[in-house]
C-alpha positions as a Python dict, from the first residue, in 0.01 Angstrom:
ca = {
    (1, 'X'): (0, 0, 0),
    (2, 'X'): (-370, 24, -40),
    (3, 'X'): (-448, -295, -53),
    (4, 'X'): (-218, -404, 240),
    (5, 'X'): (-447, -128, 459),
    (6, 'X'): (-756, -327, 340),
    (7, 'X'): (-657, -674, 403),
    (8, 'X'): (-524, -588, 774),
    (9, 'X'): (-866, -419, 820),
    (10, 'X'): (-1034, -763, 669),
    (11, 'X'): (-818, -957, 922),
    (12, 'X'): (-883, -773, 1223),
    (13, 'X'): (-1277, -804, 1124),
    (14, 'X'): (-1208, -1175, 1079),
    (15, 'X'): (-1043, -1207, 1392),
    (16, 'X'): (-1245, -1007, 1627),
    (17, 'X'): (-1558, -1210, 1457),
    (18, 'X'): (-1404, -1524, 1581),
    (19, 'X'): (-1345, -1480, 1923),
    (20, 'X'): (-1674, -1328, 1942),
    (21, 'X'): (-1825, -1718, 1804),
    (22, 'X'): (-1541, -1860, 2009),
    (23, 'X'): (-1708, -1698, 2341),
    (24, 'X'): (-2056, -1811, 2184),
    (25, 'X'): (-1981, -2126, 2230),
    (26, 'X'): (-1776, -2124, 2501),
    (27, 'X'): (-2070, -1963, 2702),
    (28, 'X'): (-2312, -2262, 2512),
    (29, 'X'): (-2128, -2476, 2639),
    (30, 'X'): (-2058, -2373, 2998),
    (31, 'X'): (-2461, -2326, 3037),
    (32, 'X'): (-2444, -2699, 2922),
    (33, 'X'): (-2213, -2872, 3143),
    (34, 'X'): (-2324, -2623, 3483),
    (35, 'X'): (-2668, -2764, 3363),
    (36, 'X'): (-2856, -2421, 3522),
    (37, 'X'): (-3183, -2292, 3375),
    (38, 'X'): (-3191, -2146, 3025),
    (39, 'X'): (-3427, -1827, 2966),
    (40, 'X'): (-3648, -1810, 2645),
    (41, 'X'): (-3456, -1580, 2498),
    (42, 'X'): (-3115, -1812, 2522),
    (43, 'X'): (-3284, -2109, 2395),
    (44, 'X'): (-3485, -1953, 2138),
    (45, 'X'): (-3059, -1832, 2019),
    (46, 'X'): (-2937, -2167, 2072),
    (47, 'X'): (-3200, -2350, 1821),
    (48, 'X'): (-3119, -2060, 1634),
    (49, 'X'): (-2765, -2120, 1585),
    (50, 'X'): (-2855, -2521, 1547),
    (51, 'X'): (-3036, -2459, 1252),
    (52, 'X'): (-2840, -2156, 1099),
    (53, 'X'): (-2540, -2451, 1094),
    (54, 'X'): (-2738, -2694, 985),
    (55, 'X'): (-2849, -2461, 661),
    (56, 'X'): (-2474, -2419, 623),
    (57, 'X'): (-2394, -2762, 639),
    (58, 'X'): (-2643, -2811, 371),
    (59, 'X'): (-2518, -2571, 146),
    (60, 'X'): (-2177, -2706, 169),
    (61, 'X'): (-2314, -3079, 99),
    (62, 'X'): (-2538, -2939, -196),
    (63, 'X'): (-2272, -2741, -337),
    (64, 'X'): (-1980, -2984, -380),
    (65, 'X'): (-2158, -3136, -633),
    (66, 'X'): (-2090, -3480, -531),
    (67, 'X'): (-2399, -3734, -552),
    (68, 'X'): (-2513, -3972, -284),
    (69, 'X'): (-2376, -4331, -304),
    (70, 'X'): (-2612, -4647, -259),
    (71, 'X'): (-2579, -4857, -26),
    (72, 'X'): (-2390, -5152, -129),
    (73, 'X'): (-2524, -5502, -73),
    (74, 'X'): (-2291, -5791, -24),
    (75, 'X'): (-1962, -5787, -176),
    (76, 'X'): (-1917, -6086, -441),
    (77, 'X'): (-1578, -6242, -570),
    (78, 'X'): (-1517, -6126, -909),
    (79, 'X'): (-1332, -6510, -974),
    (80, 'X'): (-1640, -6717, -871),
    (81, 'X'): (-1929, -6428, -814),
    (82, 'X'): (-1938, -6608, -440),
    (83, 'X'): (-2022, -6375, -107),
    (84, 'X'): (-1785, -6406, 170),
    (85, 'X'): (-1429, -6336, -12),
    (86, 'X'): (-1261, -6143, -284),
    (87, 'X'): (-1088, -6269, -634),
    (88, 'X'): (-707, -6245, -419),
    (89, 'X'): (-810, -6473, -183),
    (90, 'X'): (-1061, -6702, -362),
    (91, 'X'): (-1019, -7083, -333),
    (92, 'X'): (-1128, -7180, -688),
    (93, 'X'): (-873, -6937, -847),
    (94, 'X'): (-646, -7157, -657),
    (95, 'X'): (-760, -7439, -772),
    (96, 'X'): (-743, -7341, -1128),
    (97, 'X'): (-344, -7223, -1097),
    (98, 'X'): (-258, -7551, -926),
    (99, 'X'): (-405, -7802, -1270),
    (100, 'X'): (-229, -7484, -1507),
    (101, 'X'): (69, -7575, -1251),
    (102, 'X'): (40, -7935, -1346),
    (103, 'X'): (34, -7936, -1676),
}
C-alpha cells in the first residue's frame, strides 16, 4: 500500500515535469518560427539547454560502452581480393565452377 502511495507520487512528479519541458520547447520553438527578438536572459537559457543536452548526449554515448568504428576503406572481394564486387557475385568464382563443371 505504501509503496503504491510512493510510485503515484513519483508519477505525478514525472508527469507534471514533462509538460513543464514539453511547454519549454513548445515556447523555443514558437519564438523560433514567429522569428521576434530574443532577450539576454532567453538566449543565455536557450544555449543553456543546448549544452545541458549535449552533456547528456555525451554521457549516454560514453556510457554504453561501445567503441568508435573506423572508417572503412574500399570493400574487396574475399574470392579475388578485387574492389568493385563481393565473393557472391564475383566473375572469377564463376569461372572456376564452370572448368569444376567440366570436368
Amino acid at each position: 500500500m505504501h509503496k503504491m502511495v510512493l510510485m503515484e507520487a513519483r508519477v505525478r512528479e514525472l508527469e507534471e515535469a514533462n509538460a513543464a519541458l514539453s511547454k519549454r520547447r513548445r515556447a523555443k520553438k514558437s519564438r523560433i518560427r514567429a522569428g521576434g527578438p530574443l532577450s539576454m536572459h532567453e538566449a543565455t537559457d536557450i544555449l543553456a539547454d543546448k549544452d545541458v543536452q549535449a552533456q547528456l548526449e555525451e554521457e549516454m554515448r560514453s556510457g554504453s560502452g561501445r567503441t568508435r568504428r573506423r572508417t572503412a576503406g574500399p570493400r574487396h572481394c574475399s574470392n579475388c581480393g578485387k574492389t568493385g564486387h563481393n565473393s557472391r557475385t564475383c566473375q572469377e568464382d564463376v569461372e572456376i565452377d564452370d572448368e569444376s563443371d567440366s570436368e
